[in-house]
Backbone as XML, in Angstrom:
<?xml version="1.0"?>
<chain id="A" units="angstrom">
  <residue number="1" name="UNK">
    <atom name="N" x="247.716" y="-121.904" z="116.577"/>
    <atom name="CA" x="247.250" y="-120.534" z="116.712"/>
    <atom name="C" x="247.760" y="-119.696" z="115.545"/>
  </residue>
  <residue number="2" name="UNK">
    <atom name="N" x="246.704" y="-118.896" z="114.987"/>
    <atom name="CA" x="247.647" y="-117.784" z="113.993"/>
    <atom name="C" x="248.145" y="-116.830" z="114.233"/>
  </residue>
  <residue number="3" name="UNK">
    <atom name="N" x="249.334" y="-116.844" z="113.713"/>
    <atom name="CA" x="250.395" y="-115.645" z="114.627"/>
    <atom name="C" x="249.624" y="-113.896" z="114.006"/>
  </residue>
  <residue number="4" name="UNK">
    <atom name="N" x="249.984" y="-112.756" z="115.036"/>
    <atom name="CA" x="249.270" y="-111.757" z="114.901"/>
    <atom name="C" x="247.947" y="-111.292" z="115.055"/>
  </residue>
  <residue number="5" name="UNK">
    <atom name="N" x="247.348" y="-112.273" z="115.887"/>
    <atom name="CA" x="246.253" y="-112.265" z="116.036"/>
    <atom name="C" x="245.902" y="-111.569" z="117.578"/>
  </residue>
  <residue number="6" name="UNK">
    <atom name="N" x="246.670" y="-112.237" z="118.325"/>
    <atom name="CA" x="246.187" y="-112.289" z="120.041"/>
    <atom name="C" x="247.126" y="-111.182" z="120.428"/>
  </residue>
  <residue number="7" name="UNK">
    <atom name="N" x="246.986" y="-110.288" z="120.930"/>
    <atom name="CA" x="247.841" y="-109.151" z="122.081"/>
    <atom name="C" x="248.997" y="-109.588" z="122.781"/>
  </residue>
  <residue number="8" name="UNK">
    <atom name="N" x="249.855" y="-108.969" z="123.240"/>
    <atom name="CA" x="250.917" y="-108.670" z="123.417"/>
    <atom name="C" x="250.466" y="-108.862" z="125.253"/>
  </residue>
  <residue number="9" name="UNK">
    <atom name="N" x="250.986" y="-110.128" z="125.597"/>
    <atom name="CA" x="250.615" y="-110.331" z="127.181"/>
    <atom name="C" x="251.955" y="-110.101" z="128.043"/>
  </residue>
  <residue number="10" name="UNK">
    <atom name="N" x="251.912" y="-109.153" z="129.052"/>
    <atom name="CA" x="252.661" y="-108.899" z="129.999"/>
    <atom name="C" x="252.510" y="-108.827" z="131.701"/>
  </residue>
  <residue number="11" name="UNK">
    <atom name="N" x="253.508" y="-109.367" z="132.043"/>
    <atom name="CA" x="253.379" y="-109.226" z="133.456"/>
    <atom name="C" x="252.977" y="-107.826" z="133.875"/>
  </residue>
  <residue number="12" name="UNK">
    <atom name="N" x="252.506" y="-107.951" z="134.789"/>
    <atom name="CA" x="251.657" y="-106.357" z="135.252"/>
    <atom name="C" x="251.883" y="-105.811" z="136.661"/>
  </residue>
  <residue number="13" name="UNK">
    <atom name="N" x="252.216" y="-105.049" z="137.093"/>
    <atom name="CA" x="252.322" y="-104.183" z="138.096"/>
    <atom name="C" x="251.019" y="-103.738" z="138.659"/>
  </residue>
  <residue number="14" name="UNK">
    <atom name="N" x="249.792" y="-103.839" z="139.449"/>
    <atom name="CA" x="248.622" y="-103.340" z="139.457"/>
    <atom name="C" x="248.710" y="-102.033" z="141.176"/>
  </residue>
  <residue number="15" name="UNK">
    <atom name="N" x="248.363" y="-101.201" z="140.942"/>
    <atom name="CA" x="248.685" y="-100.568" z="142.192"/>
    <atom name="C" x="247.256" y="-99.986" z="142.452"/>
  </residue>
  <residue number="16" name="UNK">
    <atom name="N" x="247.160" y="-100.272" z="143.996"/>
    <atom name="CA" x="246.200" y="-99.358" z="144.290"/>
    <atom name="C" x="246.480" y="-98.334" z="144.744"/>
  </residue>
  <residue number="17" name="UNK">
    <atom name="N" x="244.816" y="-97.531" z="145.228"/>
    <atom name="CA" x="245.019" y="-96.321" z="146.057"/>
    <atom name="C" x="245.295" y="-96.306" z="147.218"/>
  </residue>
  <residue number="18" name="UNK">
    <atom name="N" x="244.661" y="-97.532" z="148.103"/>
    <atom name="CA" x="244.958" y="-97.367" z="149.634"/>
    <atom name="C" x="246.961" y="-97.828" z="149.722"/>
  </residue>
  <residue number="19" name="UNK">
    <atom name="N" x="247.480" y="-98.000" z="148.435"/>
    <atom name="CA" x="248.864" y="-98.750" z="148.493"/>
    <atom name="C" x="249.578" y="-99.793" z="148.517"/>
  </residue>
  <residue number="20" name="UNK">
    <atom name="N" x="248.244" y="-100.489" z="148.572"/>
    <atom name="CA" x="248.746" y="-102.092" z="148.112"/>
    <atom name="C" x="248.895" y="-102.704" z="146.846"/>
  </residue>
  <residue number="21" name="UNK">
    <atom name="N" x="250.067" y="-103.047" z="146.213"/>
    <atom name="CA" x="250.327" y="-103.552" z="144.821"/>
    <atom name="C" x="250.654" y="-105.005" z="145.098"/>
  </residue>
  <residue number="22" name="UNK">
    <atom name="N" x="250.776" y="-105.581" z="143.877"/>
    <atom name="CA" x="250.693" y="-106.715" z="143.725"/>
    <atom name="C" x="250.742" y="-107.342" z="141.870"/>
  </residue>
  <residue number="23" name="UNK">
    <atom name="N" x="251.646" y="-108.406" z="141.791"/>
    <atom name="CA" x="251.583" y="-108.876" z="140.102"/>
    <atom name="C" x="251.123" y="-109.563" z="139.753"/>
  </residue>
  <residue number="24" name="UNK">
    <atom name="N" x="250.281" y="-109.540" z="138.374"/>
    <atom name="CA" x="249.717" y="-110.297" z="137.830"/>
    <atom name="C" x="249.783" y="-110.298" z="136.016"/>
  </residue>
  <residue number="25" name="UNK">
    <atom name="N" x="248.930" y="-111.144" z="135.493"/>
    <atom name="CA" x="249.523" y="-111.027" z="134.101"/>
    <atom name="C" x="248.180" y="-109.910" z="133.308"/>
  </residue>
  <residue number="26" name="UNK">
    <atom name="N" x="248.092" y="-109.456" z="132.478"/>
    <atom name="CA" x="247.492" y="-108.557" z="131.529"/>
    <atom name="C" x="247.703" y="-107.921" z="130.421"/>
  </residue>
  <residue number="27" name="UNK">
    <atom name="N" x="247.244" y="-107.836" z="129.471"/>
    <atom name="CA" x="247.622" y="-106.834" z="127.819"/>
    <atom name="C" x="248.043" y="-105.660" z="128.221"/>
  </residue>
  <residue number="28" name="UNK">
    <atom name="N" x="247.803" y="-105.068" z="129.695"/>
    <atom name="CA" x="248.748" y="-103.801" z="130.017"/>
    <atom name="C" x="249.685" y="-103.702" z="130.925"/>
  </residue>
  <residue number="29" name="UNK">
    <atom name="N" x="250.587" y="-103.024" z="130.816"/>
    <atom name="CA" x="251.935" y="-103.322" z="131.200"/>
    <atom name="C" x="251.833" y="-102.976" z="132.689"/>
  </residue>
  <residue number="30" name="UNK">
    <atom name="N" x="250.349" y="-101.952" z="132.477"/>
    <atom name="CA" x="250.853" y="-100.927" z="134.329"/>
    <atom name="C" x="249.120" y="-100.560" z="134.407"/>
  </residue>
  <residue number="31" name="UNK">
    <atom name="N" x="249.017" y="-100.844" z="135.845"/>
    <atom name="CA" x="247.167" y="-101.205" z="136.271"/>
    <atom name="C" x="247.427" y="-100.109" z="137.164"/>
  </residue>
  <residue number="32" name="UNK">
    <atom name="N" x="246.400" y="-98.825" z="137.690"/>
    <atom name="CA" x="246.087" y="-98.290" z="138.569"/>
    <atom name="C" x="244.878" y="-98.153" z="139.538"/>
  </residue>
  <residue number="33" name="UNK">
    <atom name="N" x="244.619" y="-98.907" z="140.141"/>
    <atom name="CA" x="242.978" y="-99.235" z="140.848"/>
    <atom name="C" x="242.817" y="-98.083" z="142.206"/>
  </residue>
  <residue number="34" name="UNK">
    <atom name="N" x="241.311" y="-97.686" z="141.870"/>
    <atom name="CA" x="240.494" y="-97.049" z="143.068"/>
    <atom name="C" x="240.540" y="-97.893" z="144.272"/>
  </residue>
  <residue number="35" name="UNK">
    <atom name="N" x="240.305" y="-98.994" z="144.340"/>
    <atom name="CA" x="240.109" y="-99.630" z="145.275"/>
    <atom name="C" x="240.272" y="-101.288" z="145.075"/>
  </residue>
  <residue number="36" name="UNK">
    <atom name="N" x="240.785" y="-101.886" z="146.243"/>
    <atom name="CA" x="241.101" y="-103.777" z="145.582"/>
    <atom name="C" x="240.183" y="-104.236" z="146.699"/>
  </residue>
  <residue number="37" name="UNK">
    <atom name="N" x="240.883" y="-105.646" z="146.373"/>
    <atom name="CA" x="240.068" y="-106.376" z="148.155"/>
    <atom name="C" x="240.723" y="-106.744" z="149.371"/>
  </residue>
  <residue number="38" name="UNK">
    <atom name="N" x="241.831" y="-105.787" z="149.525"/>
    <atom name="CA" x="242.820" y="-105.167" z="150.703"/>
    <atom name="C" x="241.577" y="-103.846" z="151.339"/>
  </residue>
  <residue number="39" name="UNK">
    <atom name="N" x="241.127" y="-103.286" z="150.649"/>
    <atom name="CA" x="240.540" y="-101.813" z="151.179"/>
    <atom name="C" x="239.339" y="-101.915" z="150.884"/>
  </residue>
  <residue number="40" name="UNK">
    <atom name="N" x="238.527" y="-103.015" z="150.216"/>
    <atom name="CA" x="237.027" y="-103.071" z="149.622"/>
    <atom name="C" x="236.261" y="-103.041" z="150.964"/>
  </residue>
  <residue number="41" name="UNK">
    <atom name="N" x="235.286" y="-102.571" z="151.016"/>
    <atom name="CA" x="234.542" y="-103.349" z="152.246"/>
    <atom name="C" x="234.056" y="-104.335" z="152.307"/>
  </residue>
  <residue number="42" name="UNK">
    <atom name="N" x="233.279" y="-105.051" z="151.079"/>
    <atom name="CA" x="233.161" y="-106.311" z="151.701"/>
    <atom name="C" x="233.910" y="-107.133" z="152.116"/>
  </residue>
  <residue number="43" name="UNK">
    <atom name="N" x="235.291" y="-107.332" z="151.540"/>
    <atom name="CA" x="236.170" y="-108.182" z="152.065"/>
    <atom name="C" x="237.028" y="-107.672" z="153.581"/>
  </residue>
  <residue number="44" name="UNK">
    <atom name="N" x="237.065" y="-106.039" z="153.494"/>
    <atom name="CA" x="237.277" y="-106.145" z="155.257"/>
    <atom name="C" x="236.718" y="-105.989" z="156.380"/>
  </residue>
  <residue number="45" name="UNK">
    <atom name="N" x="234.671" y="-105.952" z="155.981"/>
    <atom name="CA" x="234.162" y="-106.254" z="156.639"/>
    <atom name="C" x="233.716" y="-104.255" z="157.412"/>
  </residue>
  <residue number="46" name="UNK">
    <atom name="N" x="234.327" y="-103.714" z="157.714"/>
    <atom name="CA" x="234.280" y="-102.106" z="157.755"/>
    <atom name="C" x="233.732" y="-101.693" z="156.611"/>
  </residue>
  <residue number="47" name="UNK">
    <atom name="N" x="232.614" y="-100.729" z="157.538"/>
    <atom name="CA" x="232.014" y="-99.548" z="156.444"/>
    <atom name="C" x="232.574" y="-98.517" z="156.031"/>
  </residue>
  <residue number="48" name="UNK">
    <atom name="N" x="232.586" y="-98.176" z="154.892"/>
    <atom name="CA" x="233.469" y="-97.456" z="154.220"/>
    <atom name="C" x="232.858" y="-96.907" z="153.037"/>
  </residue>
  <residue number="49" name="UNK">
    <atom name="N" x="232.745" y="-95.492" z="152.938"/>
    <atom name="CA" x="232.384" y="-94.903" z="151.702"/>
    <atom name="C" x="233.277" y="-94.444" z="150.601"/>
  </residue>
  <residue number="50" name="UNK">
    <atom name="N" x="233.315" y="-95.194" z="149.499"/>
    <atom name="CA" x="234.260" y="-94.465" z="148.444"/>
    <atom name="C" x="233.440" y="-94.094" z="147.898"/>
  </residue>
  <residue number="51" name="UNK">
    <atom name="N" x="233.992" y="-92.810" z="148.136"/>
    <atom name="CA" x="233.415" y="-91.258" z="147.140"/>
    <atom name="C" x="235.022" y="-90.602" z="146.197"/>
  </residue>
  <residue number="52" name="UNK">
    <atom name="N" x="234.583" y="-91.226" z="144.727"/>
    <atom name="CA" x="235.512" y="-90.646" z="143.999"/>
    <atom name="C" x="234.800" y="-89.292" z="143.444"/>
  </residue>
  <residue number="53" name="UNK">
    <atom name="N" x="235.961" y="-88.325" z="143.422"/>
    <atom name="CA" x="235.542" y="-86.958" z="143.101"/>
    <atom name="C" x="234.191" y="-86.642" z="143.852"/>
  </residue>
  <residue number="54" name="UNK">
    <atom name="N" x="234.005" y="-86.417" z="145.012"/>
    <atom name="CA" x="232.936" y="-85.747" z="145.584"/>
    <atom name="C" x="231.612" y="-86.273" z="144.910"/>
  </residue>
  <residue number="55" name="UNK">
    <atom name="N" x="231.328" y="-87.051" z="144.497"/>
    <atom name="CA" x="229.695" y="-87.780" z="144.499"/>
    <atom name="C" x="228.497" y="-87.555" z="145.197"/>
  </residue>
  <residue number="56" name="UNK">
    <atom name="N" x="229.392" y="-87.807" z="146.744"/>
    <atom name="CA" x="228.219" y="-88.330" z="148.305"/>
    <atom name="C" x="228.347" y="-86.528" z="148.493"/>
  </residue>
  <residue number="57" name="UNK">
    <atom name="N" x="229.212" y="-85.892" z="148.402"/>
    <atom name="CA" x="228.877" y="-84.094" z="148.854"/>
    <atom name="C" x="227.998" y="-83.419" z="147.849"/>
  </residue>
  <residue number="58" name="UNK">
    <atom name="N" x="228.744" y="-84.002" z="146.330"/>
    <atom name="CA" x="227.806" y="-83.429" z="145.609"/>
    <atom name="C" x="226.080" y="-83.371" z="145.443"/>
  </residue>
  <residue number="59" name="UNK">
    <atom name="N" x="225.970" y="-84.891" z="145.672"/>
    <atom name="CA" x="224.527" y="-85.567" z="145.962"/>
    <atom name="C" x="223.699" y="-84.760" z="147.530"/>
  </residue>
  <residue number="60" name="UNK">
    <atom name="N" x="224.739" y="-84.690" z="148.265"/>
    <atom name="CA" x="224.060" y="-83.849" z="149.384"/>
    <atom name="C" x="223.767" y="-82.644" z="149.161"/>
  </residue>
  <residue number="61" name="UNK">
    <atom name="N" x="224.861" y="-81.537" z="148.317"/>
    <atom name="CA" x="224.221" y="-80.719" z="148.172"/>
    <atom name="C" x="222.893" y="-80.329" z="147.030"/>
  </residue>
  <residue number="62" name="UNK">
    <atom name="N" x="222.889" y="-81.060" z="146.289"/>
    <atom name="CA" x="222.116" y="-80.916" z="145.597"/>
    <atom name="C" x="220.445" y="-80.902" z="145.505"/>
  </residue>
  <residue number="63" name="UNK">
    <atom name="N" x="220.714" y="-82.114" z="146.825"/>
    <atom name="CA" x="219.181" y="-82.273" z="147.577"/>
    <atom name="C" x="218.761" y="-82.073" z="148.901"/>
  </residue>
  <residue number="64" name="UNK">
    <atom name="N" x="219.774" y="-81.330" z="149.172"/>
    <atom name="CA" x="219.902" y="-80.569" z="150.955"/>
    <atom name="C" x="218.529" y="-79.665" z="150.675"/>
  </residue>
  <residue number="65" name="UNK">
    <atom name="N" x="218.285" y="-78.756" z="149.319"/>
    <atom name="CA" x="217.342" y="-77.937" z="149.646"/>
    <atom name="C" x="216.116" y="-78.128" z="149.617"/>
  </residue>
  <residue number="66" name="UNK">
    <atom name="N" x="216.154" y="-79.321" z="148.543"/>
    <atom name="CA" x="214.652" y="-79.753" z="148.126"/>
    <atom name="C" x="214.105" y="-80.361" z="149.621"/>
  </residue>
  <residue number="67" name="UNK">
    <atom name="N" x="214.137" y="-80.942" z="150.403"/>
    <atom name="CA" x="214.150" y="-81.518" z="151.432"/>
    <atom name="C" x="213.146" y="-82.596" z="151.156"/>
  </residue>
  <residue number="68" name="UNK">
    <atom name="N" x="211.824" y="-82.515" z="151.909"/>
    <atom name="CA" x="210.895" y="-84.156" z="151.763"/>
    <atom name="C" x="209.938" y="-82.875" z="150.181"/>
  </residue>
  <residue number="69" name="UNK">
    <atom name="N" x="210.059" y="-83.151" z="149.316"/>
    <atom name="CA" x="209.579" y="-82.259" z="148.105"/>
    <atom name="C" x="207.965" y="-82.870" z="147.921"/>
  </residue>
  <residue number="70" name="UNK">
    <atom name="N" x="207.878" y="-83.890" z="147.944"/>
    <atom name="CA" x="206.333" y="-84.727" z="148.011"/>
    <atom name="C" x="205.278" y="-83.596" z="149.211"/>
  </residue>
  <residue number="71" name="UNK">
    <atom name="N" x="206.298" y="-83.584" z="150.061"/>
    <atom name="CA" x="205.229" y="-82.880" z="151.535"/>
    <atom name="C" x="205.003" y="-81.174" z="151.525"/>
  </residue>
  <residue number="72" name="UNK">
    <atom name="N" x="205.878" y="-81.128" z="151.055"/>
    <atom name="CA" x="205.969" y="-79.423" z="150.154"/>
    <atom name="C" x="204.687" y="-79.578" z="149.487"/>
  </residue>
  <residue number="73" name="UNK">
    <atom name="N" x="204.133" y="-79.963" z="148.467"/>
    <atom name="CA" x="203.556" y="-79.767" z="147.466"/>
    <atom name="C" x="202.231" y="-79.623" z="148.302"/>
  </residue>
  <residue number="74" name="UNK">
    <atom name="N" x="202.026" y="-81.242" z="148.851"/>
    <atom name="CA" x="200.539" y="-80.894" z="149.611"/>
    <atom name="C" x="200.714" y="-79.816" z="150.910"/>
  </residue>
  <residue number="75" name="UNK">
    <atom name="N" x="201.516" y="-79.333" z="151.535"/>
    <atom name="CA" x="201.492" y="-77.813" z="152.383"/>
    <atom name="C" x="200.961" y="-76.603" z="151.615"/>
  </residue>
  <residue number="76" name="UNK">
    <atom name="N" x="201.878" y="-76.715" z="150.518"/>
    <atom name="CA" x="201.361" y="-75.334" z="148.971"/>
    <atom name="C" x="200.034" y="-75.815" z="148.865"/>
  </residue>
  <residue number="77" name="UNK">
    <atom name="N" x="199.238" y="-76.819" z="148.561"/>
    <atom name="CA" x="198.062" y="-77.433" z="148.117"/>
    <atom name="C" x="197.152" y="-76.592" z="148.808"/>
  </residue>
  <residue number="78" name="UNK">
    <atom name="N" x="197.384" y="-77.311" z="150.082"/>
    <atom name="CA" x="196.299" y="-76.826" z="150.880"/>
    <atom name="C" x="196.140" y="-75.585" z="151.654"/>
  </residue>
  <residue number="79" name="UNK">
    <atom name="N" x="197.442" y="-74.684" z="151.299"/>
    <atom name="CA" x="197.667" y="-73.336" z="151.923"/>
    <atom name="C" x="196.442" y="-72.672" z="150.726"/>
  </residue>
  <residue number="80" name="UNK">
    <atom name="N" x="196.810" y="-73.047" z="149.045"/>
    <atom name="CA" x="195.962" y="-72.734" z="148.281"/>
    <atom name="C" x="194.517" y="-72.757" z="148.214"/>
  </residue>
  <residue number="81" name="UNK">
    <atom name="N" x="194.160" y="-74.183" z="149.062"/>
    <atom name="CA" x="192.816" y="-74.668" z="148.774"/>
    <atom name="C" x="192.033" y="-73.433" z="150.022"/>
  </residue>
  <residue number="82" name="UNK">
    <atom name="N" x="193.010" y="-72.993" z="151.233"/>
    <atom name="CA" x="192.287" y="-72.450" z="152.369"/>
    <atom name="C" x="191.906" y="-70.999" z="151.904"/>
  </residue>
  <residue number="83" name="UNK">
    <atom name="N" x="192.536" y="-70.341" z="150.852"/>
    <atom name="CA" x="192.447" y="-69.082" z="150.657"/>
    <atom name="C" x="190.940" y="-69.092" z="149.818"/>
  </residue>
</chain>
């Protein structure tokens, strides 16, 4: 192998959010995870929404007003066509 080439490999500390850590090896010294497969859902089988930073509220509000927008159009249509 030629020396200076390959990264600097260290044991790793990886922590999650729900609080489960655990070691492994990696080029970084210190891992912080959203989510592992202690808290994933597929692996515990429970439904579970991860919403980082408000996503699923944001997404709701955003299209709370528009509501079914397709069925709007033909109501306006034909309110137009009756006049």
């Amino acid at each position: 192998m030629k020396a200076d080439v390959h990264p600097e490999y260290y044991v790793t500390q990886v922590t999650c959010g729900c609080g489960n850590s655990f070691t492994t090896r990696s080029t970084r010294k210190e891992l912080k995870l959203d989510i592992c497969s202690a808290c994933h859902p597929f692996f515990t089988g429970k439904l579970k929404f991860v919403d980082t930073a408000g996503r699923i509220e944001k997404f709701k509000n955003k299209f709370s007003a528009a509501g079914y927008a397709s069925l709007g159009k033909k109501k306006a249509e034909k309110a137009t066509a009756e006049k």
